[in-house]
N, C-alpha and C positions, 0 to 999 in steps of 0.2 A: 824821385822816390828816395825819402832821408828816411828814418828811423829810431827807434825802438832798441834801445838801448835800455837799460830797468827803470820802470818807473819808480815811482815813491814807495809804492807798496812790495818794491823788490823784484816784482815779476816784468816780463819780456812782452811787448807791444808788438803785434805783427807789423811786417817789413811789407808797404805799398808799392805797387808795380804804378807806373805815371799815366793815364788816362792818355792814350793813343800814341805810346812809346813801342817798341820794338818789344820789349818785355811783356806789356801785356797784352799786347799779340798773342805773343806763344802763349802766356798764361792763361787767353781767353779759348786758345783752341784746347787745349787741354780739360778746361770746365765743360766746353760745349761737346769731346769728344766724350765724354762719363755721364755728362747732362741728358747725352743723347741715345744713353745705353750701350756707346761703344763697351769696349773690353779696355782694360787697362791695358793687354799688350799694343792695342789701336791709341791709346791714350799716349804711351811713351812712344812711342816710334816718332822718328825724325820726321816732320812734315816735309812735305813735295817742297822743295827752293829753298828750304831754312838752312840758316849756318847754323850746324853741330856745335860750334862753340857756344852760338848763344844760347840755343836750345837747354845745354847744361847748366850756363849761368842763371837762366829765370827758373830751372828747376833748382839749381843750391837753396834760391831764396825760397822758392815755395815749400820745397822742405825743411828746410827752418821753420819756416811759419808755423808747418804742423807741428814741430818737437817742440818749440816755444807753444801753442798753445795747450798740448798734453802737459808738458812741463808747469805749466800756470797754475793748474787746478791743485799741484803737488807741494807747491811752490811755499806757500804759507803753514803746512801740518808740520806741528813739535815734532814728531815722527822724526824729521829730519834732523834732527839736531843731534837726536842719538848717535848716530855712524861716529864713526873717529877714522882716520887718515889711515887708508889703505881697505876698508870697509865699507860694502855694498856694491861691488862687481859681481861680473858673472864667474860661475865658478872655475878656479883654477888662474886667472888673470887680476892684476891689481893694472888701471891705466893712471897713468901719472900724468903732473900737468906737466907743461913745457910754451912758454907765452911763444917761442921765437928768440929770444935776444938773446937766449945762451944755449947750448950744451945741455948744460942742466938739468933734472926734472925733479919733482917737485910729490911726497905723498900728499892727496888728498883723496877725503871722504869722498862718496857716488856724488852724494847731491852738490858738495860744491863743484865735483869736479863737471858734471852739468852745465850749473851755473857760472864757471866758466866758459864751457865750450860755446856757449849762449852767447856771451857776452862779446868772446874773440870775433863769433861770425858775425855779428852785428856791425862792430866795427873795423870787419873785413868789406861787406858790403857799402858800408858809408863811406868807405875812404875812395873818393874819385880816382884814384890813381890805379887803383886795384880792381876795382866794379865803376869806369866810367857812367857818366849817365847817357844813356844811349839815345837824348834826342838829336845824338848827329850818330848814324845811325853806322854809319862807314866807321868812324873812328873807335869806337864802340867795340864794332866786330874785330879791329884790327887788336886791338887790346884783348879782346876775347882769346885770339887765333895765337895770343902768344907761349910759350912752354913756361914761362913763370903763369899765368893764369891757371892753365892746364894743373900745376904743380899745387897750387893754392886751390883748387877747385876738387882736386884728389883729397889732400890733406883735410876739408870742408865734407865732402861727404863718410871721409873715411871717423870723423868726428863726430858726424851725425850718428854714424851707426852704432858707434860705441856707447854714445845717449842713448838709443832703443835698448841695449842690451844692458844697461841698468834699470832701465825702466822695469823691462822682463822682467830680469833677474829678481829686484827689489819692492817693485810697485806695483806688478802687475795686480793685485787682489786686492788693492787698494780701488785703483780705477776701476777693478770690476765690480766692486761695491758698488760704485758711483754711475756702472751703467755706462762706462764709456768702453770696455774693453770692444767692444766691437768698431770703436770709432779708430783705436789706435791697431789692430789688425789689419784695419783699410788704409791705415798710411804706413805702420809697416813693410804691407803689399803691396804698396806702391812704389814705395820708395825700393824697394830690392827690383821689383820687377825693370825698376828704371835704372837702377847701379847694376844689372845684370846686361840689360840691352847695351851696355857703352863699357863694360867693363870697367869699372870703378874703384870694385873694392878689392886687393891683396886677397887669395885664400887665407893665407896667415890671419888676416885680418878677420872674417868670416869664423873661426874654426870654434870658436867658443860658445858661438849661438849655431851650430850646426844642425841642432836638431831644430832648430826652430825655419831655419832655413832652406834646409833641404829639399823640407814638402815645397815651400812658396817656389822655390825655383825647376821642382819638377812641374807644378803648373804654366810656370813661366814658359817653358820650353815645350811642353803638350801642346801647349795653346800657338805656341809659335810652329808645329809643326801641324797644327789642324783638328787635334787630337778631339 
């Protein structure tokens, strides 16, 4: 599974799991547990014998997948060119870039700063060193199970979430023009239901989209008590 890094047109190519890898494994039990009317809380829980590690790594990618393809449709509108550096977060927050190689961070606009995060996870996932490929499937998890992973796979969904919360904030009436806002509420949902099951994301991190969160995570927890 290599990738999707921006094509020609600028936009972000989903990121393939390898036909009978460990990854699509889990990725297949996941479709089959939604495919088959499970619940989403049935859908993220840890399968019987899976490593917790890997279980997070094939979800980092499949939620990428989702915010690269909402991100797609966004991807090409003038709309975006307007923002200027520090312009189109959620309110009360500006998030800054920071590649890794310094200290430093950096003002940018939502949509680059997106464009961005797109881009870093892209080639976080493609560097073998980082996201082995797990058709040896021991070596794989051992790489998974390590605290630089763990650290890299925090800072990954902690990114992702900050993508949804531009979205919100700036696009959301855009996509619901377009008839997708119900597509991106189910990944959303999903994705929080999943960064809540494994504790993911910082409250700090959380506190700006709280209203938007709140509900999803009291169903989270209804649902996980039977409600």
């Amino acid at each position: 599974m290599r990738s999707s890094l921006p094509s020609s047109s600028g936009t972000f190519q989903p990121l393939r799991h390898r036909s009978g890898s460990m990854r699509d494994r889990l990725h297949g039990y996941t479709k089959r547990t939604l495919g088959a009317g499970g619940s989403i809380n049935e859908a993220v829980a840890l399968p019987t014998g899976e490593s917790c590690a890997g279980w997070v790594a094939v979800h980092a990618i499949d939620f990428y997948n989702d915010v690269s393809t909402l991100w797609a449709v966004m991807a090409t509108d003038p709309y975006l060119k307007s923002f200027r550096p520090g312009e189109g977060f959620p309110s009360g927050v500006e998030y800054r870039w920071s590649d890794g190689s310094s200290k430093e961070t950096v003002s940018v606009s939502a949509p680059v700063y997106i464009e961005k995060v797109l881009h870093w996870i892209a080639e976080q996932i493609n560097d073998e060193t980082k996201f082995p490929d797990d058709e040896d499937e021991s070596e794989a998890l051992r790489v998974f199970q390590t605290p630089q992973f763990a650290a890299l796979c925090g800072q990954i969904f902690r990114r992702l979430f900050r993508a949804y919360g531009i979205i919100y904030s700036s696009f959301f009436g855009t996509l619901e023009a377009l008839g997708m806002a119900p597509h991106l509420n189910t990944c959303f949902k999903h994705f929080m239901f999943f960064c809540t099951e494994f504790g993911l994301l910082p409250e700090r991190e959380i506190e700006p989209l709280e209203v938007l969160v709140k509900p999803i995570r009291k169903q989270y927890y209804s649902a996980k008590q039977g409600k």
